[in-house]
N, C-alpha and C positions, 0 to 999 in steps of 0.2 A: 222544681224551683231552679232548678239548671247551676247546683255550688258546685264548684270548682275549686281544686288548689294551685296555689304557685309560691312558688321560694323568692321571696325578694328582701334585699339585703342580708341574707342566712336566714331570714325567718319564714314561719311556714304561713301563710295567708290564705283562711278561706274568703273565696270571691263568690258574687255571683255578679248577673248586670249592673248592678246598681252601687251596690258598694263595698267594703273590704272593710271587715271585724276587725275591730279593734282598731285605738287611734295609738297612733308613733307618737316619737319624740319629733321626728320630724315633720309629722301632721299638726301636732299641737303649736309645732313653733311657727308654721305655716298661717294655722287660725289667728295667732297673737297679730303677725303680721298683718292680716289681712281686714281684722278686725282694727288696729291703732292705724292702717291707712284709711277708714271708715266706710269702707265697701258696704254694700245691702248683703243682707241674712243669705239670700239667694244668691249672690253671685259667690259668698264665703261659700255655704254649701255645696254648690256645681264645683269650685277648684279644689275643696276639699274631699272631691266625691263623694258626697253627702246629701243631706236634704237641711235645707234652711233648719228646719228645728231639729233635727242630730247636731248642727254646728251651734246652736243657741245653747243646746242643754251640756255641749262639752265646756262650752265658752262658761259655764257658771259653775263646773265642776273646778275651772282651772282659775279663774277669780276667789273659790272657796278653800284652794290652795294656793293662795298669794300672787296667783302670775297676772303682771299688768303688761296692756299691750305696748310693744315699743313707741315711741315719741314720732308721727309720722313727720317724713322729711316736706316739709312747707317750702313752696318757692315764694321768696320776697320779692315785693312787685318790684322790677329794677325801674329805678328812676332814669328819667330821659334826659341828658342836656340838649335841648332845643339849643340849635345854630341859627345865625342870621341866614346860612346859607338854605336849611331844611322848612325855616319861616319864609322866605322868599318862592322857595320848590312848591312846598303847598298851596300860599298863594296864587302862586300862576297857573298848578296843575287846576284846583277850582274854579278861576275864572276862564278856562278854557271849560270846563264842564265835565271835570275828567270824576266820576264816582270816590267815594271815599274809599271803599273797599281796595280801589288800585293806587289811589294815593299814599295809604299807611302802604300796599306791597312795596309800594316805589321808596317809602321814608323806615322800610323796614322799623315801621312799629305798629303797634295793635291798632283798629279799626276807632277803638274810643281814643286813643293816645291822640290820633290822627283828630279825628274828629273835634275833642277837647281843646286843643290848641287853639286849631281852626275857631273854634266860636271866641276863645279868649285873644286870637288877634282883630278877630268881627267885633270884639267889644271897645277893645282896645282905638279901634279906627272910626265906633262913633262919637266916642267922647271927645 
């Protein structure tokens, strides 16, 4: 089965290919993590060295000892203030024919942000 040892952080680890006995403090805080930013079973297992269900069965070991996963950090959508100037920009990049894709690169904002507008000043111009 090819186990091996090695000392990591003082402590003595048996290994083999796959994966490494016993879980740390610093593994478990690693699962909390990985688990509250809502990763799959399988990607927590691979970072963990693990196998998806070695990382599900510690994850309900460590929920039956109180631990909840951290609160993961959400980015808020930022709000755009549209200028006369970035309304004008889009307008004429479109009527040139210029794709949406290079028009948000050009108005450095996201592809719907771009877009979105675009139809709300398309609305705006038939009424």
């Amino acid at each position: 089965m090819g186990l091996r040892s090695e000392i990591l952080s003082g402590v003595l680890v048996l290994t083999d290919s796959r994966r490494r006995y016993g879980w740390t403090p610093h593994r478990d805080a690693m699962l909390a993590r990985l688990v509250g930013a809502g990763h799959s079973w399988a990607t927590i297992g691979r970072l963990c060295g693990r196998t998806k269900k070695a990382a599900q069965a510690r994850w309900k070991v460590l929920q039956s000892e109180g631990v909840s996963p951290p609160a993961p950090a959400r980015k808020s959508a930022a709000h755009i203030r549209w200028t006369q100037k970035m309304d004008t920009l889009l307008v004429s990049l479109r009527q040139e024919g210029v794709p949406w894709q290079e028009v948000a690169v050009r108005l450095g904002v996201s592809l719907y942000a771009a877009w979105s507008r675009g139809e709300k000043i398309r609305q705006k111009e038939r009424i």
